[in-house]
Every structure is written in C-alpha cells, then in structure tokens.
One Martini backbone bead per residue (centre of mass of N, CA, C, O) as a GRO file, in nm:
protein
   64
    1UNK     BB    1   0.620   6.056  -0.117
    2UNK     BB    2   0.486   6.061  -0.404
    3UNK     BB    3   0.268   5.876  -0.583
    4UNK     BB    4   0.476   5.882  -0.871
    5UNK     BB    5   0.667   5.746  -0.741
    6UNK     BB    6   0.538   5.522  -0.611
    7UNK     BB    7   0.463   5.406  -0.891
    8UNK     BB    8   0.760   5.354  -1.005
    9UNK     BB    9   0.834   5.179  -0.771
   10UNK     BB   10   0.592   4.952  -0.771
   11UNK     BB   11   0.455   4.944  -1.140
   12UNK     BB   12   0.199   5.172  -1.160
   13UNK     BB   13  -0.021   5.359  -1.111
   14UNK     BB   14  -0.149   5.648  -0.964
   15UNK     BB   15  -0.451   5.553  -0.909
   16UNK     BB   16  -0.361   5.307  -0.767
   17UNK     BB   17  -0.241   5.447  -0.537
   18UNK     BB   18  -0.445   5.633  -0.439
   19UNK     BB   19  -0.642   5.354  -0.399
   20UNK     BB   20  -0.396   5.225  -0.188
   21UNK     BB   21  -0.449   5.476   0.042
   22UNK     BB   22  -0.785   5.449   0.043
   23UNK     BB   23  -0.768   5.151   0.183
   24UNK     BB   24  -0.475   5.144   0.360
   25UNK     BB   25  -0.224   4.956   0.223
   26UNK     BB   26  -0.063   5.250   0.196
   27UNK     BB   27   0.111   5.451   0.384
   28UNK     BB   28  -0.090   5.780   0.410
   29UNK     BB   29  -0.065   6.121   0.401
   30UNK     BB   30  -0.294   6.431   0.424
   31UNK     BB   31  -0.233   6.744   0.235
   32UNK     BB   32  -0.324   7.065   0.275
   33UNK     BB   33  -0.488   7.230   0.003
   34UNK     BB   34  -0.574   7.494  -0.206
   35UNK     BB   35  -0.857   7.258  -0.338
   36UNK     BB   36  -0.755   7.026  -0.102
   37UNK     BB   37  -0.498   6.768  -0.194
   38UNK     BB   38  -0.239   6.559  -0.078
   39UNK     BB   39  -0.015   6.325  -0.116
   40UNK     BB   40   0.188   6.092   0.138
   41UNK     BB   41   0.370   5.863   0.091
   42UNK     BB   42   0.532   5.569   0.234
   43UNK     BB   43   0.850   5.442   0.137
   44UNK     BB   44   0.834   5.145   0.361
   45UNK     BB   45   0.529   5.054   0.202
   46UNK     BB   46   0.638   5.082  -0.088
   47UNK     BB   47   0.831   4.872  -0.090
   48UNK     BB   48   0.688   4.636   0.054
   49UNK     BB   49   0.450   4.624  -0.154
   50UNK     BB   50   0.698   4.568  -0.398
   51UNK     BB   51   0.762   4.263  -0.286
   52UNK     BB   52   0.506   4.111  -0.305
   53UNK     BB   53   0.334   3.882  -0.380
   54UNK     BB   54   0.122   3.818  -0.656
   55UNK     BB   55  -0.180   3.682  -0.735
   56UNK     BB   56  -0.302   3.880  -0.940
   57UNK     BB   57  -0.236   3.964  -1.284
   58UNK     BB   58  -0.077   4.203  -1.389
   59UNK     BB   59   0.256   4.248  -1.403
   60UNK     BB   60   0.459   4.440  -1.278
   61UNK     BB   61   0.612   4.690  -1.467
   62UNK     BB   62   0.456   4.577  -1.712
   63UNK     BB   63   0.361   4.596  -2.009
   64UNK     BB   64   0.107   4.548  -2.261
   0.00000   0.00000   0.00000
C-alpha cells in the first residue's frame, strides 16, 4: 500500500508514515524509481500499528 493510504488507515500524516518507515516501526520497502524512491508500506504492519494504543500526543485520526 502506498503511504497515503496507510496514513488513512492510520489517521495520521504522510510524513508521519514516511517518519516510522524509516525508524522501522512500520514494515515497508524501498522500491527504486528514476530520480528517487517510493515507499510500499505492509498493510498487516500498518493494521497492526492502528490498533495499538497511544501512550501520548493528539489521539489519531481526529482533526485539531
């Protein structure tokens, strides 16, 4: 899945996706395009980490 979608499912940013690709916390590979990359994010990755419970910060999916 294409980071836009997992941050819908999420409830979060783009960049917040983008941000724990590249710490690891949500499983997703590099695929290699000319001028760059894009990610593909794992959808049971991204599930996984929408259910888990926030410890701190503005609760996801709700606007400010």
């Amino acid at each position: 899945m294409t980071p836009h979608e997992a941050a819908t499912l999420i409830g979060c940013s783009v960049r917040h996706v983008r941000v724990l690709c590249n710490k690891g916390i949500l499983r997703a590979s590099q695929k290699e395009m000319p001028g760059g990359f894009y990610w593909v994010v794992n959808k049971s990755s991204a599930l996984a980490y929408a259910n888990t419970p926030q410890k701190q910060g503005y609760p996801r999916g709700k606007k400010r």
